[in-house]
PDB file of N, CA, C and O in Angstrom:
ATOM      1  N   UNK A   1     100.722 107.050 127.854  1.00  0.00           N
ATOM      2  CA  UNK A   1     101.031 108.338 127.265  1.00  0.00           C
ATOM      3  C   UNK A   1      99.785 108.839 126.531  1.00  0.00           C
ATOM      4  O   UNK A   1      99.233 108.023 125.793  1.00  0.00           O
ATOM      5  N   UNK A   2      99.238 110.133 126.635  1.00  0.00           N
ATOM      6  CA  UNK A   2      98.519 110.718 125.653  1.00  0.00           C
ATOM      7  C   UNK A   2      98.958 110.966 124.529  1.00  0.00           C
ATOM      8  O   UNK A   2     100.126 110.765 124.196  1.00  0.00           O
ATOM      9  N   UNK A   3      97.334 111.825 123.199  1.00  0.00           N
ATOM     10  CA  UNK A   3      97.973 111.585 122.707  1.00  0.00           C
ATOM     11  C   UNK A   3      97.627 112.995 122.187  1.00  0.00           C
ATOM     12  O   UNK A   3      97.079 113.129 121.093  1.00  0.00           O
ATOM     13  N   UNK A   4      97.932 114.003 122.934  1.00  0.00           N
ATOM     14  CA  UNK A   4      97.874 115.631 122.451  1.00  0.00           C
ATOM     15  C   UNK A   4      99.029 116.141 121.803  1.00  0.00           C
ATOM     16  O   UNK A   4      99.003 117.318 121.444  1.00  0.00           O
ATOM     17  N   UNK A   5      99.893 115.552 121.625  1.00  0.00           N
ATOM     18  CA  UNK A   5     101.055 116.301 121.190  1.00  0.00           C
ATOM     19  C   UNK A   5     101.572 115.373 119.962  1.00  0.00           C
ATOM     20  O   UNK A   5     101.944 114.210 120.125  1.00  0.00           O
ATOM     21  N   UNK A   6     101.542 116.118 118.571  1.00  0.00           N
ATOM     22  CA  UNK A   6     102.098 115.258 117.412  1.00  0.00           C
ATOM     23  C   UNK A   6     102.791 114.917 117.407  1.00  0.00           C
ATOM     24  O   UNK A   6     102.849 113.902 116.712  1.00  0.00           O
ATOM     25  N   UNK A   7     104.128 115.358 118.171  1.00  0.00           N
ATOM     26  CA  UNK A   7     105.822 114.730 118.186  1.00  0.00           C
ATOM     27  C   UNK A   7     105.744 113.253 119.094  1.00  0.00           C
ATOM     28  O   UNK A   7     106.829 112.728 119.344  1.00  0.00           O
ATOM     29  N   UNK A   8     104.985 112.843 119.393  1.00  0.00           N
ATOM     30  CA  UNK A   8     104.854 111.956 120.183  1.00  0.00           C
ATOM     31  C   UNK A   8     104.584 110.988 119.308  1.00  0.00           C
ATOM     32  O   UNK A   8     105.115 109.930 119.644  1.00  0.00           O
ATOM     33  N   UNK A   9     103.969 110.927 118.317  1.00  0.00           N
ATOM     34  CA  UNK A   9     102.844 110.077 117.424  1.00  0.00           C
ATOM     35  C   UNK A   9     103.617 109.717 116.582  1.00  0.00           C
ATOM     36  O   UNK A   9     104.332 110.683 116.316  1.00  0.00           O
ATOM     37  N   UNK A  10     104.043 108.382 115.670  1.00  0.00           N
ATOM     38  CA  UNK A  10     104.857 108.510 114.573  1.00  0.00           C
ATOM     39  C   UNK A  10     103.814 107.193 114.015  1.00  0.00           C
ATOM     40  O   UNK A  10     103.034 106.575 114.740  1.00  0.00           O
ATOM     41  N   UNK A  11     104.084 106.908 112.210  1.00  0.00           N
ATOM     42  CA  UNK A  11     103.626 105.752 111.720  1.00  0.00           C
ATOM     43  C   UNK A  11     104.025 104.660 111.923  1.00  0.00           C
ATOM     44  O   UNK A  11     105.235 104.458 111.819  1.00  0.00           O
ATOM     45  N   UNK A  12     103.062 103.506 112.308  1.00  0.00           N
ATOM     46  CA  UNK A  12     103.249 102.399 113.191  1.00  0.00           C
ATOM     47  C   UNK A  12     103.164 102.331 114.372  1.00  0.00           C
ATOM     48  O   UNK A  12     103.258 101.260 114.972  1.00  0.00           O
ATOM     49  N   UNK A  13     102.991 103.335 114.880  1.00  0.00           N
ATOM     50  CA  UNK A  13     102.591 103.269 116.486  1.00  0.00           C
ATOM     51  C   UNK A  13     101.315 103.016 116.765  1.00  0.00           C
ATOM     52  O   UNK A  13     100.302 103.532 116.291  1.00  0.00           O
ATOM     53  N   UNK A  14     101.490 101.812 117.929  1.00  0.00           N
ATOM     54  CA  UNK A  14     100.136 101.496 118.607  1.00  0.00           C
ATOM     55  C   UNK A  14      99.038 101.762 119.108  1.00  0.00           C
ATOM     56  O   UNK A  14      98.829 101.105 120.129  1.00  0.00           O
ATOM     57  N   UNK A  15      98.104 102.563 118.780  1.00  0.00           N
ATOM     58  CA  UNK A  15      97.608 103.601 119.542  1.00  0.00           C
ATOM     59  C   UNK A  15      96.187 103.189 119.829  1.00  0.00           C
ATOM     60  O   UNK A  15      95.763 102.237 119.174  1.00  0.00           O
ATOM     61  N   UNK A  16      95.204 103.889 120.907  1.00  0.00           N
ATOM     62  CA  UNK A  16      93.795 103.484 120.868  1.00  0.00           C
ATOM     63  C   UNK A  16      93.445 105.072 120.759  1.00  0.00           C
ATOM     64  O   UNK A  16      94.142 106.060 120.987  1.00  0.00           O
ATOM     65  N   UNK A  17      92.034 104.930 120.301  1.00  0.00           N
ATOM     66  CA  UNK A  17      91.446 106.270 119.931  1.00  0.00           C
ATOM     67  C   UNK A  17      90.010 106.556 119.686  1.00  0.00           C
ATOM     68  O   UNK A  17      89.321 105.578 119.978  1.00  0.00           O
ATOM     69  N   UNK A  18      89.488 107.334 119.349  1.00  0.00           N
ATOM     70  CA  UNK A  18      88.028 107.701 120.159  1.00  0.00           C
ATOM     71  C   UNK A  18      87.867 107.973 118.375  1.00  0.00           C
ATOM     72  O   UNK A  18      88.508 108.644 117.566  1.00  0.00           O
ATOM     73  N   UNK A  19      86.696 107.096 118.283  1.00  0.00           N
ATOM     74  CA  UNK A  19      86.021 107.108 116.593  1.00  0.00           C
ATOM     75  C   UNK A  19      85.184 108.486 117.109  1.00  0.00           C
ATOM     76  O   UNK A  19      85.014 108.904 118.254  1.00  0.00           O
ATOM     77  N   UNK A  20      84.731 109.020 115.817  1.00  0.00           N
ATOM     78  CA  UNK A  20      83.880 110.135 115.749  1.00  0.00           C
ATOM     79  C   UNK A  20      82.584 109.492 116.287  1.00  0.00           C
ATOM     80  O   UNK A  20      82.196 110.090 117.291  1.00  0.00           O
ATOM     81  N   UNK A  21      81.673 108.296 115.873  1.00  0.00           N
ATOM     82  CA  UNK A  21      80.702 107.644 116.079  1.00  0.00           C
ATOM     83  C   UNK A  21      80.739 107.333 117.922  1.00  0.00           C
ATOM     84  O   UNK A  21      79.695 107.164 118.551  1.00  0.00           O
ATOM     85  N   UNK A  22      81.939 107.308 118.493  1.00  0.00           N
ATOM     86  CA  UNK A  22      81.661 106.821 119.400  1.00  0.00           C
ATOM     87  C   UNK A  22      82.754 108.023 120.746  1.00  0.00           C
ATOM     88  O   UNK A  22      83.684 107.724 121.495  1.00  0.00           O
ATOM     89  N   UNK A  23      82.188 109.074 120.549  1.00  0.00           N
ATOM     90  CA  UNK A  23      82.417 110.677 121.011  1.00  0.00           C
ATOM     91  C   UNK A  23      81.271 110.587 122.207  1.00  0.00           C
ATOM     92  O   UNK A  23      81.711 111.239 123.154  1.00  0.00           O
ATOM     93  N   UNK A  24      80.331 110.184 122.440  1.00  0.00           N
ATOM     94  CA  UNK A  24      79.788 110.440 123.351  1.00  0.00           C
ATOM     95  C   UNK A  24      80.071 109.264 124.283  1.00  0.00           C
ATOM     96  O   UNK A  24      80.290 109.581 125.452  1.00  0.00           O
ATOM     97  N   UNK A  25      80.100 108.210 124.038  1.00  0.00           N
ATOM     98  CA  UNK A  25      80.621 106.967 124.584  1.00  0.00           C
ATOM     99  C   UNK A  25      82.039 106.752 124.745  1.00  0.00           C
ATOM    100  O   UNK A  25      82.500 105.681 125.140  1.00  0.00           O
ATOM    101  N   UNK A  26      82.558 107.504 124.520  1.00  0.00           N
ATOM    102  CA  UNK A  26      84.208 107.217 124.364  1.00  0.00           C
ATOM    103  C   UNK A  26      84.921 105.978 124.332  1.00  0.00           C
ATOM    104  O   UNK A  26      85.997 105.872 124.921  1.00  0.00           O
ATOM    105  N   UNK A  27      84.374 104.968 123.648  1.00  0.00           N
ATOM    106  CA  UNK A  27      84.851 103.834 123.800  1.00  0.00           C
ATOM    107  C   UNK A  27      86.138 104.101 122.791  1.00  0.00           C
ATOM    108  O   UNK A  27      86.505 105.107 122.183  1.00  0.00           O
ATOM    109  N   UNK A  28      86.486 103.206 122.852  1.00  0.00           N
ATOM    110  CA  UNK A  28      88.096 103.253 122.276  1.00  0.00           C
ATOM    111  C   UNK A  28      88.426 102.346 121.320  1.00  0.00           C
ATOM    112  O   UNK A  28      87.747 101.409 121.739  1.00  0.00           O
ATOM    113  N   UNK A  29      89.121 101.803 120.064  1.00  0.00           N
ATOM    114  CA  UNK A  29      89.494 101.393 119.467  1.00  0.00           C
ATOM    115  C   UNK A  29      91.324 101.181 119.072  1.00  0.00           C
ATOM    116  O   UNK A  29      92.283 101.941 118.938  1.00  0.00           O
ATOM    117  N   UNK A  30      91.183 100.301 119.027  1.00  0.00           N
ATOM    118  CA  UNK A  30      93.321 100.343 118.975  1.00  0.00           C
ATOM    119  C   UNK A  30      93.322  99.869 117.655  1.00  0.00           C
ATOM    120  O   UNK A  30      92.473  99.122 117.169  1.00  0.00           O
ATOM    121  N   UNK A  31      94.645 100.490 116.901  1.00  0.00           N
ATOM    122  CA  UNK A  31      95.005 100.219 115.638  1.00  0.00           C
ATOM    123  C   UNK A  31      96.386 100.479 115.616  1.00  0.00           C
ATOM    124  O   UNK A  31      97.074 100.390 116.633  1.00  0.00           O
ATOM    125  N   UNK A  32      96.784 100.761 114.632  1.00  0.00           N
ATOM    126  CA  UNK A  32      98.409 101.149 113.954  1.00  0.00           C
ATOM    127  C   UNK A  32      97.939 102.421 113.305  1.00  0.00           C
ATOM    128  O   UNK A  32      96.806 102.655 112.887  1.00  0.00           O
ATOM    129  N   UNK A  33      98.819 103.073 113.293  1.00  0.00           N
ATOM    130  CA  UNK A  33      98.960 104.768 112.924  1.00  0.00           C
ATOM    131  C   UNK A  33      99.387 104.375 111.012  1.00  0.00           C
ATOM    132  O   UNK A  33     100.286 103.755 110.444  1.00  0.00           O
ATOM    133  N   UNK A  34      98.373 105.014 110.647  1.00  0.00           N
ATOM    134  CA  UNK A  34      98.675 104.709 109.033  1.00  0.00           C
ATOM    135  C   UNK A  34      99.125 106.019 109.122  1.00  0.00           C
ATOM    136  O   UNK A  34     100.221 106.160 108.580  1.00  0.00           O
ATOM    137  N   UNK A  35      98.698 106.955 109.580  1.00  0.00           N
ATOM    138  CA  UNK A  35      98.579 108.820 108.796  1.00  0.00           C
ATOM    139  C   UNK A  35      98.301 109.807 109.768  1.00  0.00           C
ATOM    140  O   UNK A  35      97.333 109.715 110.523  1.00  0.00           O
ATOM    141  N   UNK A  36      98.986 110.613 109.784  1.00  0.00           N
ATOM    142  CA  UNK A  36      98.693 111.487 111.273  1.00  0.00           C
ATOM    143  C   UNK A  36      97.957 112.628 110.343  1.00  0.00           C
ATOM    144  O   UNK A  36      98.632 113.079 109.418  1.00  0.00           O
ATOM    145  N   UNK A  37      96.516 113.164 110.536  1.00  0.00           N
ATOM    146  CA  UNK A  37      95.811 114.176 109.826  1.00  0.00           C
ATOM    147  C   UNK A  37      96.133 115.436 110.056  1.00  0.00           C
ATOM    148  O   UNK A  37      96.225 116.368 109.258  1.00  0.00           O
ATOM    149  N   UNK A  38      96.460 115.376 112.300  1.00  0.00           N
ATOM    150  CA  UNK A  38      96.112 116.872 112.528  1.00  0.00           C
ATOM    151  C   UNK A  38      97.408 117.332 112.174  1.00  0.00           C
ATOM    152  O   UNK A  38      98.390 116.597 112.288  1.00  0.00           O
ATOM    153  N   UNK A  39      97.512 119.028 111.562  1.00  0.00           N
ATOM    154  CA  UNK A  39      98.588 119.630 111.138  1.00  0.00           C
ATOM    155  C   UNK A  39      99.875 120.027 112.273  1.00  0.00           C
ATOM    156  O   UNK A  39     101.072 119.749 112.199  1.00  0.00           O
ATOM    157  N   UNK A  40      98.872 121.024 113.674  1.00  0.00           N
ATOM    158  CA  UNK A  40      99.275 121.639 114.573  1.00  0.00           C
ATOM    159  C   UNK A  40     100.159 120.484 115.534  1.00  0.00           C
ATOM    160  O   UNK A  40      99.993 119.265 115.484  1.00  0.00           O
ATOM    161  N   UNK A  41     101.136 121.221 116.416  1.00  0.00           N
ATOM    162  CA  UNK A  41     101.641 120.177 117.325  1.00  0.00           C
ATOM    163  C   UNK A  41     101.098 119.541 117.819  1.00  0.00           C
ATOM    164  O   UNK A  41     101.322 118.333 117.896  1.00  0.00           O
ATOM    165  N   UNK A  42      99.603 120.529 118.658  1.00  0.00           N
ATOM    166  CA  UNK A  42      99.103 120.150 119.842  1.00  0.00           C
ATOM    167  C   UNK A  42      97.410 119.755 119.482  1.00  0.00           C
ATOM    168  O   UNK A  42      96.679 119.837 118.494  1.00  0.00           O
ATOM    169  N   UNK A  43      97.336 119.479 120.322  1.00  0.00           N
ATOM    170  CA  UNK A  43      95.502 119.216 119.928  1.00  0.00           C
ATOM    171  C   UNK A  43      95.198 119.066 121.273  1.00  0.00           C
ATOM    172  O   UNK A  43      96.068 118.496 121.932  1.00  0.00           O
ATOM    173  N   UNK A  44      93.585 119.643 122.216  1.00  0.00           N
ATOM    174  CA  UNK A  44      93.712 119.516 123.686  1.00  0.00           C
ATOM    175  C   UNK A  44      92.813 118.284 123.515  1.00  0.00           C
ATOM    176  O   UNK A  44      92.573 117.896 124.658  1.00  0.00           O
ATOM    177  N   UNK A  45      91.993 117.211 122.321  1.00  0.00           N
ATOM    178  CA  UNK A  45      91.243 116.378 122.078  1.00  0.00           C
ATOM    179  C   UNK A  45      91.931 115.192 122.203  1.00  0.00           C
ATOM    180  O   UNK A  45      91.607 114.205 122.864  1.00  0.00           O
ATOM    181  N   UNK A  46      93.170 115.409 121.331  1.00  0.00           N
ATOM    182  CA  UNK A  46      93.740 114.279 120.891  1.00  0.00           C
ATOM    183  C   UNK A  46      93.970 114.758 119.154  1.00  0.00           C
ATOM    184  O   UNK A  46      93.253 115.501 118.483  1.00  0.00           O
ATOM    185  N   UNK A  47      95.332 113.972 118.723  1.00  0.00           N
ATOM    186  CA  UNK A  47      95.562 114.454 117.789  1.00  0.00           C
ATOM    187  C   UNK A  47      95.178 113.512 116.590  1.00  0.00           C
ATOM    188  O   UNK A  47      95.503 112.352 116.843  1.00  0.00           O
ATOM    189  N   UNK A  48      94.608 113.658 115.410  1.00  0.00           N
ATOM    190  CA  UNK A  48      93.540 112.767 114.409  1.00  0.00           C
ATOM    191  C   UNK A  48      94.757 112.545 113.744  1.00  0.00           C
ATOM    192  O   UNK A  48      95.801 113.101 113.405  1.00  0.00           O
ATOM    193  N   UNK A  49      93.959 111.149 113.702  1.00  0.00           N
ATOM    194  CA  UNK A  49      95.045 109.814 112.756  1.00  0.00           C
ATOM    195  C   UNK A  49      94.137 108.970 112.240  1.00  0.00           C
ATOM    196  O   UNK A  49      93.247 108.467 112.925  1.00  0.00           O
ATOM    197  N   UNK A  50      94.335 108.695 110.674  1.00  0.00           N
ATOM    198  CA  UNK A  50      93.841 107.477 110.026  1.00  0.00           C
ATOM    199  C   UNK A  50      94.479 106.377 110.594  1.00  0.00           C
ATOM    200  O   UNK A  50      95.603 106.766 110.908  1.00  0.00           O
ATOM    201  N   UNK A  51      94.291 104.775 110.995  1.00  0.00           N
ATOM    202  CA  UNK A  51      94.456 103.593 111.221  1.00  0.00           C
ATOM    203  C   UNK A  51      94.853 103.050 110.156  1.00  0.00           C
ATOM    204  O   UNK A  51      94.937 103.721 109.128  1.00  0.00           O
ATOM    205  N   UNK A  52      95.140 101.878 110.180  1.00  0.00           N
ATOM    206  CA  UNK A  52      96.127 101.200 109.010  1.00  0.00           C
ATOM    207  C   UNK A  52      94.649 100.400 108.490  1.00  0.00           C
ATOM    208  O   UNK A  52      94.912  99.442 107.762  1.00  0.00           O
ATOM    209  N   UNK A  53      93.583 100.549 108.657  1.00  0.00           N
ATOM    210  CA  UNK A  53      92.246  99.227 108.992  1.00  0.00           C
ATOM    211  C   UNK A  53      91.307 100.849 108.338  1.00  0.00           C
ATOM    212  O   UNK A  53      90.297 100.561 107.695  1.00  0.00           O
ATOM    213  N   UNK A  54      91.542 102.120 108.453  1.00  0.00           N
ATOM    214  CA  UNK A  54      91.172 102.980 107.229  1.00  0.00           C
ATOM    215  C   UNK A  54      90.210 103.873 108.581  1.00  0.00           C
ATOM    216  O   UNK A  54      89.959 105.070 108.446  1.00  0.00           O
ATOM    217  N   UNK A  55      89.938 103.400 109.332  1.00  0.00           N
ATOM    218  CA  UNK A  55      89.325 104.133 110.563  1.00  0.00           C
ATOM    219  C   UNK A  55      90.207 105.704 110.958  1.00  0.00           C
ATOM    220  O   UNK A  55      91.433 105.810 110.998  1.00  0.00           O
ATOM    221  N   UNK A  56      89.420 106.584 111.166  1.00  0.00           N
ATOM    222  CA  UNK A  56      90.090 107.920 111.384  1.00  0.00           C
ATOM    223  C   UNK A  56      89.281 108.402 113.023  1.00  0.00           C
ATOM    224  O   UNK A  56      88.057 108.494 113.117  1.00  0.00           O
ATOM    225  N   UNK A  57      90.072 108.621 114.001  1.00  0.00           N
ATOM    226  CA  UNK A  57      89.873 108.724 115.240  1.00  0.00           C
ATOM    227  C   UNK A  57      90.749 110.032 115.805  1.00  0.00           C
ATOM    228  O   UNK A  57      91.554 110.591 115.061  1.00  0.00           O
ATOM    229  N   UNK A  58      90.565 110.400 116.950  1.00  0.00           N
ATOM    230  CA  UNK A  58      91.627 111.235 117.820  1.00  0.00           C
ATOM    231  C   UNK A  58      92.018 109.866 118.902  1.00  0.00           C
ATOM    232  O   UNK A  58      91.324 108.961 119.365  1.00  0.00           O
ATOM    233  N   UNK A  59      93.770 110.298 119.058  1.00  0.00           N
ATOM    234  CA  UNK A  59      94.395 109.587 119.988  1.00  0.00           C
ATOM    235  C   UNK A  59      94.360 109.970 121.092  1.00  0.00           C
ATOM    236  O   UNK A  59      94.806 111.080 121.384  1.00  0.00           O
ATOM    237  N   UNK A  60      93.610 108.826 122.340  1.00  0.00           N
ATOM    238  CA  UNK A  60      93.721 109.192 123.523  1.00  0.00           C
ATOM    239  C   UNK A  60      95.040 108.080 124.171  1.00  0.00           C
ATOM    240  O   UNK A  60      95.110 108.242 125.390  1.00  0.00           O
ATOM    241  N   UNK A  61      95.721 107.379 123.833  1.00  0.00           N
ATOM    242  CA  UNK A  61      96.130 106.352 124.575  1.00  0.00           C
ATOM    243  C   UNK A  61      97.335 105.926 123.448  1.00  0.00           C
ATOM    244  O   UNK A  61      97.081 105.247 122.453  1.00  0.00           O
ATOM    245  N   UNK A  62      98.710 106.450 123.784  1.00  0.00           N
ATOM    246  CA  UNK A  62      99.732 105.861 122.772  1.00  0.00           C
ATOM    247  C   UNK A  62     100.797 104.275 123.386  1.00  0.00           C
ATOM    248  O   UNK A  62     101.899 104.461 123.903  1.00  0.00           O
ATOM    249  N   UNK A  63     100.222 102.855 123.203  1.00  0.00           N
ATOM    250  CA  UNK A  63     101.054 102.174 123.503  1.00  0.00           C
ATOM    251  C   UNK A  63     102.722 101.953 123.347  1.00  0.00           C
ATOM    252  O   UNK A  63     103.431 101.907 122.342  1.00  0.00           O
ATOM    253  N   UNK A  64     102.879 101.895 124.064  1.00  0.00           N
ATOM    254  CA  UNK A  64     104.583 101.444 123.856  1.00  0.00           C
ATOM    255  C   UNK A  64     105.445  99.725 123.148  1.00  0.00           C
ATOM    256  O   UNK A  64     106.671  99.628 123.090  1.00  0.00           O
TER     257      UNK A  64
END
């Protein structure tokens, strides 16, 4: 599942996500959803979430 749409996203969910540092590389990082930042439903990036580990990323990849 992506992760453009906020209703999708809740705290504690598994997610991997694209650090700001690593935007050109898109490597990915997985954490737990401490904090969902972005306001709007949608985001066409991915929608920004602090990690429980304090890292703030956009979600490309929501595990189940």
């Amino acid at each position: 599942m992506q992760g453009t749409l906020r209703s999708q996203i809740h705290i504690g969910a598994k997610v991997s996500v694209v650090l700001k540092e690593d935007q050109g590389s898109g490597a990915l990082t997985q954490g737990v959803v401490a904090r969902i930042l972005t306001n709007s439903a949608r985001h066409p990036h991915g929608i920004k979430v602090r990690l429980e580990d304090g890292q703030v990323g956009r979600v490309k990849v929501i595990h189940d």
